[in-house]
C-alpha positions as CSV (number, residue, x, y, z in Angstrom):
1,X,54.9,11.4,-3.9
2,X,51.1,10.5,-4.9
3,X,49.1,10.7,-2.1
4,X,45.4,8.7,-2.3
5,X,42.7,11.1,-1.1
6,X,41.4,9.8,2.5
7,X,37.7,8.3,1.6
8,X,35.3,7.4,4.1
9,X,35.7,3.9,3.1
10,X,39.6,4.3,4.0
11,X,38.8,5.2,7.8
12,X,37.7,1.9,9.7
13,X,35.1,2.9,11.9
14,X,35.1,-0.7,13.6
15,X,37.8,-0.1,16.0
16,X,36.5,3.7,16.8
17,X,33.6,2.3,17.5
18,X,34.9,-0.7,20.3
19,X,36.9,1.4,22.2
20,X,33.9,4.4,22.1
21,X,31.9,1.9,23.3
22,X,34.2,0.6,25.5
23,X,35.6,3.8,27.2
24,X,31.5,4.8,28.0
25,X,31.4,1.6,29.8
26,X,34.7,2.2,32.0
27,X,33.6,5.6,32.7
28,X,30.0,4.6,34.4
29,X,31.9,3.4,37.4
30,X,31.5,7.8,37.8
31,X,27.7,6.6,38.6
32,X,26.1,5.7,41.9
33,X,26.8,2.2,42.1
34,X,26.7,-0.8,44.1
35,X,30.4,-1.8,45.5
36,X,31.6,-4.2,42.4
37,X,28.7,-3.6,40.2
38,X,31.2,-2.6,37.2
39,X,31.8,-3.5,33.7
40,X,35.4,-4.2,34.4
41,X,35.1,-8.0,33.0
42,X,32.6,-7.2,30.8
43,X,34.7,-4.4,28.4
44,X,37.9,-7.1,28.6
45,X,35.3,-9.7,27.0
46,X,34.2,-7.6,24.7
47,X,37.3,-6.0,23.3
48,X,39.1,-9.8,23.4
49,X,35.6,-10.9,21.2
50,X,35.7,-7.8,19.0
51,X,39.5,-6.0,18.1
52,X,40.8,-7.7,15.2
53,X,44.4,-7.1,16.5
54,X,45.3,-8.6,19.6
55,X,47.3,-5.3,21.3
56,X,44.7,-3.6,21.0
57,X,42.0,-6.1,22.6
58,X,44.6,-5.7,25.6
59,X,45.2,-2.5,25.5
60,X,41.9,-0.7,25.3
61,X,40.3,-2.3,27.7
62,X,43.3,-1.6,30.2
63,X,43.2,2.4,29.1
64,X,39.4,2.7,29.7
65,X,39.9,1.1,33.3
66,X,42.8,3.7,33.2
67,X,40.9,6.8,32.4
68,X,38.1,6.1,34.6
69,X,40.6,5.3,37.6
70,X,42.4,8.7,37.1
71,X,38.8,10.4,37.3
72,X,37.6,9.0,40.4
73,X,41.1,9.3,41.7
74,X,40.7,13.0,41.1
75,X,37.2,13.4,42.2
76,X,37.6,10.9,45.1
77,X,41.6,11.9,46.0
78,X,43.3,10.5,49.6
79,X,42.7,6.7,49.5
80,X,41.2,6.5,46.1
81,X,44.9,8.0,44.5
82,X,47.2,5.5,46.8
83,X,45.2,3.0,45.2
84,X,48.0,3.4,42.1
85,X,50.6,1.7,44.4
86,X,48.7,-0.7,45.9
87,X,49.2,-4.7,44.6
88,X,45.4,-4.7,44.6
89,X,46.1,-2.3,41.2
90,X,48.2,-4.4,39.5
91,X,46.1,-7.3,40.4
92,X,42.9,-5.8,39.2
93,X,44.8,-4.9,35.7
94,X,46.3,-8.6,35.6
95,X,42.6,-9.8,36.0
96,X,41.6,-7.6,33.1
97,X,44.5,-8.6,30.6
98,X,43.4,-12.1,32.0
99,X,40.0,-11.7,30.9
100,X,40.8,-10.4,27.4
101,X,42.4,-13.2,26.9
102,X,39.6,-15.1,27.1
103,X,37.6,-13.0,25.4
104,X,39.6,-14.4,22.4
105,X,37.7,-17.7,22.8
106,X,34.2,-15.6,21.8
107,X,35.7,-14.5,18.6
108,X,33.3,-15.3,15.8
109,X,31.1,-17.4,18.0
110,X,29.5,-14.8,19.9
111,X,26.1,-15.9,21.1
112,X,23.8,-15.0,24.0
113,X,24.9,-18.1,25.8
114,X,28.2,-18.2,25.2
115,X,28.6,-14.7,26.3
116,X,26.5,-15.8,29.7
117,X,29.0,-18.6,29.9
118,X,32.2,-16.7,29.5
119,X,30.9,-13.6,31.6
120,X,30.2,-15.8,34.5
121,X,33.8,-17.3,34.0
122,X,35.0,-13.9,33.8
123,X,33.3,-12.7,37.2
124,X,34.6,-16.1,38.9
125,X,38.4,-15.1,37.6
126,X,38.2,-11.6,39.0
127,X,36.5,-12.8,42.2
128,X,39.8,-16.4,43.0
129,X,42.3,-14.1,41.6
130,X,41.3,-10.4,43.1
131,X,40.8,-12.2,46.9
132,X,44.2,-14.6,46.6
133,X,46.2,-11.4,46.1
134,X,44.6,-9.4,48.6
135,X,45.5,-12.4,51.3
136,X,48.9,-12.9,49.1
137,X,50.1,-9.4,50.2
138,X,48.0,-9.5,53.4
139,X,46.7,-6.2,52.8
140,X,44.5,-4.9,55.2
141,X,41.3,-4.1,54.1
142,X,39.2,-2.3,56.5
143,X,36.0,-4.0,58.3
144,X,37.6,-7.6,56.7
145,X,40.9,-8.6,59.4
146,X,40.0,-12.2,58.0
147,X,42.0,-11.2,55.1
148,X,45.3,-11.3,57.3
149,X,44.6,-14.8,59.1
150,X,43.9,-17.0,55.9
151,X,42.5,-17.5,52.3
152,X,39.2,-19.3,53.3
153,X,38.2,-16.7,55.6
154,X,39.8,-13.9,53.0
155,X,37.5,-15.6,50.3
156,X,34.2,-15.8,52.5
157,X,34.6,-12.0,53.2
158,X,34.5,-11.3,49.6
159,X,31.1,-13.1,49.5
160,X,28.6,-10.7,49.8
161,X,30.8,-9.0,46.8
162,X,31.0,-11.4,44.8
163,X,27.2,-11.4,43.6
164,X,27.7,-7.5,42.6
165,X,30.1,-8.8,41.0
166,X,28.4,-11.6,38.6
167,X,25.6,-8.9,38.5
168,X,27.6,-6.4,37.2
169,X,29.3,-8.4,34.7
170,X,25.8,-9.7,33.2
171,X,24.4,-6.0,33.0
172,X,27.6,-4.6,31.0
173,X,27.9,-7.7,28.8
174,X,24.7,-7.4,27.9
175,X,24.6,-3.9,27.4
176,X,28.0,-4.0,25.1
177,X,27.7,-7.2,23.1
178,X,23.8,-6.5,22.7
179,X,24.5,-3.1,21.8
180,X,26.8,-3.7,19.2
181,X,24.7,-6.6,17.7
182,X,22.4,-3.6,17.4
183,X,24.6,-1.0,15.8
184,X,26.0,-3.4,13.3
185,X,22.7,-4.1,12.1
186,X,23.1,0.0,11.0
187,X,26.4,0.2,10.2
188,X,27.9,-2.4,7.3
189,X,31.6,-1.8,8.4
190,X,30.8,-3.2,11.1
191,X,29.6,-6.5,10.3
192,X,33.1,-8.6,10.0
193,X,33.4,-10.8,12.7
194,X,36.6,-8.7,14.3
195,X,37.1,-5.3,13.9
């Protein structure tokens, strides 16, 4: 069996790079942070605009929320690990998949605007869908009983959130699809329009 020596050329640093990238920006929810100021929407836009194959625009986005939620689970523990078997889990992951998906719309038109555009539409997503399935499975959420008597009052509880939200999104979009602007300007195998 002839076996081609492994070149540098052969390794495709493009998808190392995206979910590096990627799984540094999951894991600063670890920081001191205001509540929703996360790049949750940000990473699913950016691996939806970037992965060349679809699975694993999905999936790494999905692991990095994984691995940072098993961390704070273990630094946090008690309510932090029943979080797992929660709907508000499932629902969070749904909004991510959700968002890569949309993230598909950036591919090869990724511009400062458009990444505005689709990050506020990404924050907007997270914010209808995360609140209707809170008040779908009437889960109570401490400090916020409006959650259990109706979706308008559910919804103007999530408010003051909300912003955090939006501002969060714009940081860590800004932060990722600036940053690898940046680094393909240094690194060649990076320049193709999906990696």
């Amino acid at each position: 069996m002839n076996r081609e020596p492994v070149t540098s050329a052969a390794i495709a640093p493009g998808p190392i790079a995206l979910a590096g990238l990627i799984l540094i920006a999951a894991l600063t929810r670890l920081l001191p942070h205001p509540p929703n100021f996360s790049p949750v929407e940000a990473i699913a836009l950016f691996g939806g605009a970037y992965f060349a194959a679809r699975k694993w625009a999905l999936l790494v986005p999905l692991a990095g929320m994984f691995v940072s939620d098993l961390v704070l689970a273990r630094m946090m523990g008690g309510s932090y690990s029943e979080y797992f078997s929660t709907p508000s889990f499932w629902i969070v992951y749904a909004c991510i998949a959700l968002t890569t998906l949309m993230g598909f719309g950036l591919r090869g038109k990724v511009t400062g605007a458009r990444v505005l555009g689709y990050s506020l539409a990404g924050s907007v997503l997270f914010f209808l869908v995360s609140n209707f399935g809170v008040w779908l499975t009437a889960q109570m959420v401490p400090g916020y009983p409006a959650c259990t008597t109706g979706l308008v009052p559910c919804y103007a509880q999530a408010l003051p959130f909300f912003q955090w939200t939006v501002l969060g999104t714009l940081f860590y979009s800004a932060l990722l699809f600036g940053g690898f602007a940046l680094l393909r300007r240094h690194v060649p195998a990076l320049r193709a329009q999906t990696v």
